[in-house]
N, C-alpha and C positions, 0 to 999 in steps of 0.2 A: 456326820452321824456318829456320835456316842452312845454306847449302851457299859454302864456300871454295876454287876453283880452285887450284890452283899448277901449277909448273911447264912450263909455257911460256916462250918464250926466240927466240931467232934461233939456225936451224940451219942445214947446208947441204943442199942435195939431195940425196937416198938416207941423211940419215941420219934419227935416230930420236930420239924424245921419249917421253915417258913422264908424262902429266898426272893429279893427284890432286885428287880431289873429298872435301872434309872436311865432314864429314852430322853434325849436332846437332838437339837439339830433338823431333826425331822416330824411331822406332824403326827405322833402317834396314832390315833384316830381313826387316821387311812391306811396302816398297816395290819394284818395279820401278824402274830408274836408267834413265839414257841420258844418250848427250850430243850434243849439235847444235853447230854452226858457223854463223859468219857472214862470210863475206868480205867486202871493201869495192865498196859498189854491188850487193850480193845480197842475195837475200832470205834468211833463218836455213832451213838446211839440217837434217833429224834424218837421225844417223848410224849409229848403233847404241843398242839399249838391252841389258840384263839385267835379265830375271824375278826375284821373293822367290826361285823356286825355281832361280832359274844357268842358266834358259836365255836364249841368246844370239842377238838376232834384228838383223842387218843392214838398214837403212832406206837404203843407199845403195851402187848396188854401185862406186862410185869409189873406198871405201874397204876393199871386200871384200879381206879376202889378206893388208891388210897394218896394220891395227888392228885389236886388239879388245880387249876390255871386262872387268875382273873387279872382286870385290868380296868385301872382309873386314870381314864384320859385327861381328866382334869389334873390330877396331878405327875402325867406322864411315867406310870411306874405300872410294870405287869410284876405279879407276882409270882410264884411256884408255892403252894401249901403241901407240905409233903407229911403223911402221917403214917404210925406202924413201920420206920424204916425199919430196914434189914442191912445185913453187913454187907449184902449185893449189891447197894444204894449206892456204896460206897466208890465217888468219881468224881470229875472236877466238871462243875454243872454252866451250862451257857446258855444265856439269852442269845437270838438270832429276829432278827427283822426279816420282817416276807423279801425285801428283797434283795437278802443274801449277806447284812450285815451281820457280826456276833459281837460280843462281848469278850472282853478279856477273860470270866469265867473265874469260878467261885467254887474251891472244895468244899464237899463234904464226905464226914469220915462216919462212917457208924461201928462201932464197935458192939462183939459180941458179948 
């Protein structure tokens, strides 16, 4: 099982990212995704995931409204759409497979 973050970056406040999770090795399709955060001096936060079957469940409501989560099995990539950040955003962001893989994880910096 590999999972590959990308993009992540330094943005400014209120605007938006768009983070992709690249899923090998295993049949995406049959897994539940999510992705978690960690800021510096926090503990890893879970933010949202998506169901095999595309439902979408919120773990955090700091991010309710203005990320959320999809996922193309044919191309084996979930995404993160993250909009309106804030400089609280601001932590090194991981894909996680349902059952119990992550990703090496992917900063993102928002500046005020």
């Amino acid at each position: 099982v590999q999972l590959v973050e990308s993009g992540g970056g330094l943005v400014q406040s209120g605007g938006s990212l768009r983070l992709s999770c690249a899923a090998s090795g295993f049949t995406l399709e049959y897994y539940a995704m999510g992705w978690f955060r960690q800021a510096p001096g926090k503990a890893r936060e879970a933010l949202i995931c998506i169901s095999a079957s595309d439902e979408i469940r919120y773990y955090s409501d700091s991010v309710k409204g203005r990320f959320t989560i999809s996922r193309d099995n044919s191309k084996n990539t979930v995404d993160l759409q993250m909009n309106s950040l804030k400089p609280e955003d601001t932590a090194v962001y991981y894909c996680v497979q349902g059952a119990g893989f992550w990703g090496q994880g992917t900063q993102v910096t928002v500046s005020s």
